[in-house]
C-alpha positions as CSV (number, residue, x, y, z in Angstrom):
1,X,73.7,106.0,123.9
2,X,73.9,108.4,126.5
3,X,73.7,105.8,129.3
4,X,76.3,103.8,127.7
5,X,78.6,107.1,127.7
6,X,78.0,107.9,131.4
7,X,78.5,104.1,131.8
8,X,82.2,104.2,129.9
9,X,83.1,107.6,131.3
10,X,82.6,106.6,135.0
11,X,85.0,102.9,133.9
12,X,87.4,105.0,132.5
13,X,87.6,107.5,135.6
14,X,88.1,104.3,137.8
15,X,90.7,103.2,135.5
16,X,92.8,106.0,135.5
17,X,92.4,106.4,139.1
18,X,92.8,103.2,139.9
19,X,96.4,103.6,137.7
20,X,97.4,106.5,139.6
21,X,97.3,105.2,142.7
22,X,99.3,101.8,141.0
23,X,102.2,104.4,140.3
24,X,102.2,106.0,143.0
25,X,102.2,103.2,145.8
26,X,103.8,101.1,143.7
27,X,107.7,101.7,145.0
28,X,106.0,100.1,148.7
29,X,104.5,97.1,147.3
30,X,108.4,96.3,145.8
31,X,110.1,96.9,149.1
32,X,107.2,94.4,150.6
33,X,108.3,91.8,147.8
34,X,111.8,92.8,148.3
35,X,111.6,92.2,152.3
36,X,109.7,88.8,151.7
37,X,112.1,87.2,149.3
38,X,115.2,88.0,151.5
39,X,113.6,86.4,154.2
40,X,112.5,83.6,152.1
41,X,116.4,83.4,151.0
42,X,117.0,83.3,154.5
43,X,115.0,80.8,155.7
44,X,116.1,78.7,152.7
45,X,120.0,79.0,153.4
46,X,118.9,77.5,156.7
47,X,117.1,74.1,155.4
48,X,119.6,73.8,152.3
49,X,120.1,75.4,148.8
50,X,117.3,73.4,146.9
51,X,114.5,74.2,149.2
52,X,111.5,75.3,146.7
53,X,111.6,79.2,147.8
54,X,115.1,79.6,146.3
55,X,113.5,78.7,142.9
56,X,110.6,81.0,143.2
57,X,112.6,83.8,144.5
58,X,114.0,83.7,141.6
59,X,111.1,83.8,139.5
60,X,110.1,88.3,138.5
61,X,107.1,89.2,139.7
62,X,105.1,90.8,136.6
63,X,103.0,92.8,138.0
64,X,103.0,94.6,141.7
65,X,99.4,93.6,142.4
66,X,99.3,90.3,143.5
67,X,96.3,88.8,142.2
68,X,97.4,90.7,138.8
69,X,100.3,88.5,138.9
70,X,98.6,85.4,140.0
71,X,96.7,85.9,136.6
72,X,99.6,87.0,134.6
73,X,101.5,83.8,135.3
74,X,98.7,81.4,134.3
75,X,99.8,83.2,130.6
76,X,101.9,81.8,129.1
77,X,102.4,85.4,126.6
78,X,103.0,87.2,129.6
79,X,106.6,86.1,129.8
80,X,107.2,86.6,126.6
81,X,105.8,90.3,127.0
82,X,108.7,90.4,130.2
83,X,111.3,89.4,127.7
84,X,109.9,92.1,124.8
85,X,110.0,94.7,127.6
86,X,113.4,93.6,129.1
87,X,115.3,94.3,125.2
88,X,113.6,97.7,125.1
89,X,115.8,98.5,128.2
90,X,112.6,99.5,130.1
91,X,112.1,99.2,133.6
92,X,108.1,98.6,133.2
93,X,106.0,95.7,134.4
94,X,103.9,93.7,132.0
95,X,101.0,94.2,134.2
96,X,101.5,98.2,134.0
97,X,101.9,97.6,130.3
98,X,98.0,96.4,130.0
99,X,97.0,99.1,132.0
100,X,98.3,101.8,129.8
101,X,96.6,99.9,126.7
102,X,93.1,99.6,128.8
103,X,93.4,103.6,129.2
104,X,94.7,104.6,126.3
105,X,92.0,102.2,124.5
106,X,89.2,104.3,126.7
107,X,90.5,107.3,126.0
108,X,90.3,106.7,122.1
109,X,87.0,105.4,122.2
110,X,85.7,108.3,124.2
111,X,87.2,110.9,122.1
112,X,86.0,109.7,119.1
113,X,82.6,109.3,120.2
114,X,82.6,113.0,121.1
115,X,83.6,113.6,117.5
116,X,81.4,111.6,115.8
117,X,78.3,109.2,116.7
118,X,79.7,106.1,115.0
119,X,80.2,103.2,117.4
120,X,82.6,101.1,114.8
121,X,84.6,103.9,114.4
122,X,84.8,104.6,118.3
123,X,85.6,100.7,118.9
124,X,88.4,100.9,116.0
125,X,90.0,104.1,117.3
126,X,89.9,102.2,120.9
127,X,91.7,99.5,119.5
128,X,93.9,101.5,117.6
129,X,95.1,103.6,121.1
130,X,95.4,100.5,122.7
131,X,98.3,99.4,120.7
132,X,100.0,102.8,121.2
133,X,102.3,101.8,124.7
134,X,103.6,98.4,123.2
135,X,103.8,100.1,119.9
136,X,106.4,102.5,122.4
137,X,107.8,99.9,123.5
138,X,108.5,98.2,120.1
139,X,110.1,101.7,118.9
140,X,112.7,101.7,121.5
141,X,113.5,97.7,121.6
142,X,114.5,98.2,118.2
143,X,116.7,101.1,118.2
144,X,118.4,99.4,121.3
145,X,118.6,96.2,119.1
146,X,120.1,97.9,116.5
147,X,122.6,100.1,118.6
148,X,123.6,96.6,119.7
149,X,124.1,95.7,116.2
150,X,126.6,98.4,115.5
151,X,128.8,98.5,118.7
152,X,128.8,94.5,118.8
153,X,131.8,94.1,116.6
154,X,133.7,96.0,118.6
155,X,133.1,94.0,121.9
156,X,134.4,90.8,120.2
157,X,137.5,92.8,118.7
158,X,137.9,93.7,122.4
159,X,137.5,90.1,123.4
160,X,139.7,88.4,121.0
161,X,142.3,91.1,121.8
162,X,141.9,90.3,125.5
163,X,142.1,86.5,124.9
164,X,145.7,86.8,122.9
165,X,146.9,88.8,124.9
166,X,146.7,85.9,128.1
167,X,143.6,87.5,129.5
168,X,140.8,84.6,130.7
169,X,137.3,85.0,128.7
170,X,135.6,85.6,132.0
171,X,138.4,89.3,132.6
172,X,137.4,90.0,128.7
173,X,133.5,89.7,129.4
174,X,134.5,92.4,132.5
175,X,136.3,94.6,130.2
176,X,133.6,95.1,127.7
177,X,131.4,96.4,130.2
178,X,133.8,99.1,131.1
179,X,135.2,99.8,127.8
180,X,132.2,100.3,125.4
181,X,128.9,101.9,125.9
182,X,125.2,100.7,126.4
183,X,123.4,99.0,125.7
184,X,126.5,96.3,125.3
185,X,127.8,97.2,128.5
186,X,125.1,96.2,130.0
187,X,123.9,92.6,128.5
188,X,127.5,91.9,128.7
189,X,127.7,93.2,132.5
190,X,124.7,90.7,133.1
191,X,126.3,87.7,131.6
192,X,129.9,88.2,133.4
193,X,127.5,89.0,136.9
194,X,126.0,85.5,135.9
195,X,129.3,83.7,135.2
196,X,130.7,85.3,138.1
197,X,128.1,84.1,140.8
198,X,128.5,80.8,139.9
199,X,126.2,80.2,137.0
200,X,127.9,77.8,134.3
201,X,129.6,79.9,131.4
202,X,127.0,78.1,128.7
203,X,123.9,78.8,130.9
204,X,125.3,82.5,130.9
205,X,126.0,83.0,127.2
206,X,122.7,81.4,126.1
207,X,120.9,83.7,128.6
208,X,122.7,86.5,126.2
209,X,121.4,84.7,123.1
210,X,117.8,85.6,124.8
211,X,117.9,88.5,125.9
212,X,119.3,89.8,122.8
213,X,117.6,88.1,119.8
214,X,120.0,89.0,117.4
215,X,121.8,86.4,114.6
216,X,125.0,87.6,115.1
217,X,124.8,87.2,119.1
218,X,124.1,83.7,118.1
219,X,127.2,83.3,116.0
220,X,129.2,84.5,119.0
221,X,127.6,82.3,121.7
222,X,127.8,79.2,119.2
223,X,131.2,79.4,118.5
224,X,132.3,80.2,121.8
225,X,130.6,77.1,122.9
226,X,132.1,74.6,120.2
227,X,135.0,76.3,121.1
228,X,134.9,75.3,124.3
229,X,134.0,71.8,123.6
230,X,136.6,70.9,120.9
231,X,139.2,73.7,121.3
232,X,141.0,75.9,119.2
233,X,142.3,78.9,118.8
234,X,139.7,81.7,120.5
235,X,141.2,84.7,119.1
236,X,141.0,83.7,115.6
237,X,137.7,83.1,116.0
238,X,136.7,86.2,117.2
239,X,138.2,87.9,114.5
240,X,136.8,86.3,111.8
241,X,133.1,86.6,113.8
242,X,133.9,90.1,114.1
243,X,134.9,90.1,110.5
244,X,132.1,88.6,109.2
245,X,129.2,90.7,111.1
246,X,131.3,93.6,109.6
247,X,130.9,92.2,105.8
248,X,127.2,91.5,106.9
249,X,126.4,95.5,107.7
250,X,128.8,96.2,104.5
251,X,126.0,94.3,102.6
252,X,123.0,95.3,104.4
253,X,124.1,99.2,103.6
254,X,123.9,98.3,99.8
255,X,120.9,96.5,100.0
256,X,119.1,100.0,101.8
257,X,120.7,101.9,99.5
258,X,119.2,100.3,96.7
259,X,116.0,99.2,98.1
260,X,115.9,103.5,99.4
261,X,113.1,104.6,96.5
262,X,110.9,101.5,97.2
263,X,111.0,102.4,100.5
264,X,109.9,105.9,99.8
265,X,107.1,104.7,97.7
266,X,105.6,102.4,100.3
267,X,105.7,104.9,102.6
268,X,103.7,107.6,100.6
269,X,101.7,104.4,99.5
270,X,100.8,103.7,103.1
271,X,101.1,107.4,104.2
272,X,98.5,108.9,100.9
273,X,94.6,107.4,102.0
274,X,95.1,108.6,105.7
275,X,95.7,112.2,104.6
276,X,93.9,112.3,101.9
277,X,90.9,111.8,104.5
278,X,92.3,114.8,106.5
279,X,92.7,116.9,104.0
280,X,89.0,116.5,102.5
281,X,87.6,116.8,105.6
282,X,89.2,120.1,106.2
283,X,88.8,121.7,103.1
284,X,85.1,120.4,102.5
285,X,83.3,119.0,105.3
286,X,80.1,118.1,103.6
287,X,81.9,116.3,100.6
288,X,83.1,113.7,103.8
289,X,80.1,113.9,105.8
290,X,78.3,110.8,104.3
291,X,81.5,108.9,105.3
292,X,81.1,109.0,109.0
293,X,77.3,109.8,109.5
294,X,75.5,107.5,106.6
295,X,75.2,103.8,107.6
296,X,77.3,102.3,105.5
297,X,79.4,104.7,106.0
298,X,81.5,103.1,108.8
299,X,81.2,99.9,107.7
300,X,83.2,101.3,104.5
301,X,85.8,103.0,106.6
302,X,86.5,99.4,108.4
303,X,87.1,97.8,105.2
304,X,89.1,100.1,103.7
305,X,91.1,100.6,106.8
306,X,91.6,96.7,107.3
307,X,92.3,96.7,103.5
308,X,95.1,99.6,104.3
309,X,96.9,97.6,106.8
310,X,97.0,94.7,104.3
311,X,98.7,96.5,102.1
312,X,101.6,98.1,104.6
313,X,102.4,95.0,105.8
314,X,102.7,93.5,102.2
315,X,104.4,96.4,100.9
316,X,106.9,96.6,103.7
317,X,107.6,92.6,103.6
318,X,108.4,93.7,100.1
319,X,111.1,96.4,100.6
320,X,112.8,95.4,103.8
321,X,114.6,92.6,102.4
322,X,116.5,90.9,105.5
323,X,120.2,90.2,105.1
């Protein structure tokens, strides 16, 4: 045990160090990347616009160590991670992302160890750190997801009021991302930027669909898009869209209202076995000592705790009832 301490503390001392040194020479290795895909753009204007480096300068690196990178785009998850990232409204790397979770995971299982002498518990509150920076990062993509929610009715009012009054849809994109606030601004600044440098108005609006997973973002781009095809009177459209997200959040406040004490009683549910442990082990050490130091002790503490998470997620699929 003690060699496989010294063995863990000296990993996690390289990892840390090793992630300081990331940060902190991190801004060069972008202006590097930067310098080498304007030349590459260069070089490509010269032969002709579908030379293959105009496609990969396009493609984000996702991490600033190249052969982290190399090995990050044979993954086919670690786009997906770029994308989960991108609709928190963080500016962080996927590869920086992993090296957060290796630390934090080390860290956990180090402190632990110090506290007690169980290696399952160690190896669970390891894994349980490691899930703390995308746990983060979930956090904040879904209050930006749901600050999209409520301001998005007001962009397509905007839009539809812009349309009848002569405006193109192009100048009513623009105007949404002076008028209103982020993070709508912003996902709407992105599609006009796209529109406006010569990417087709569908490619541009779909692009929105992705970057902000959100039903009623889909409403918007698919009706824009049959009305594009068929024709039909734009405004109108928007205004019943704008209507109907409106009479969705109507209905989504009843249904919380409602659903408010079965909320409350899954999360004193969830909340009660966790500090029930706390509070034992404060008040009487020795009643909670077999828990953590006999054998069986931890294997207990696994089940239960696997058993715990269970139950959350089946009591939370309960009560959040989507509408």
């Amino acid at each position: 045990m003690p060699l496989l301490l010294a063995a863990l503390t000296f990993l996690i001392i390289i990892v840390v160090a090793g992630g300081l040194v990331f940060f902190v020479a991190g801004n060069p290795a972008a202006e590097k990347s930067v310098a080498r895909r304007l030349e590459a753009i260069e070089r490509s204007t010269r032969r002709g616009s579908n030379s293959l480096e105009l496609q990969l300068v396009r493609d984000e690196l996702l991490s600033e160590i190249p052969a982290v990178n190399r090995l990050l785009l044979k993954w086919r998850w670690s786009s997906r991670l770029q994308n989960y990232i991108g609709q928190a409204g963080m500016k962080l790397k996927p590869g920086k992302l992993i090296l957060l979770s290796a630390i934090a995971a080390l860290a956990g299982y180090l402190v632990l160890l110090q506290v007690t002498d169980s290696l399952i518990l160690a190896i669970l509150a390891g894994l349980a750190a490691s899930v703390t920076p995308i746990t983060v990062v979930a956090i904040k993509r879904s209050r930006r997801l749901h600050a999209f929610e409520r301001i998005f009715p007001e962009a397509i009012d905007l839009l539809g009021r812009a349309v009848r009054a002569g405006h193109s849809f192009s100048t009513g994109l623009e105007m949404i991302t002076t008028e209103l606030p982020e993070p709508v601004a912003g996902e709407f600044r992105t599609a006009f930027e796209e529109q406006n440098f010569g990417l087709p108005l569908r490619d541009a609006l779909l692009n929105l669909s992705e970057r902000v997973p959100i039903i009623d973002v889909r409403f918007f781009v698919t009706a824009v898009l049959i009305q594009k095809e068929t024709g039909g009177n734009l405004a109108e459209i928007l205004d019943n869209l704008a209507h109907i997200v409106r009479e969705r959040f109507r209905i989504l406040g009843e249904v919380r209202i409602r659903t408010a004490q079965g909320r409350m009683t899954a999360g004193i549910l969830i909340s009660l076995p966790p500090i029930m442990v706390l509070v034992l082990r404060t008040l009487n050490p020795s009643y909670m000592r077999p828990l953590f130091h006999d054998p069986f002790g931890p294997i207990v503490v696994a089940i239960a705790a696997v058993l715990q998470i269970i139950g959350s997620i089946m009591l939370w699929k309960i009560v959040n009832i989507e509408v």
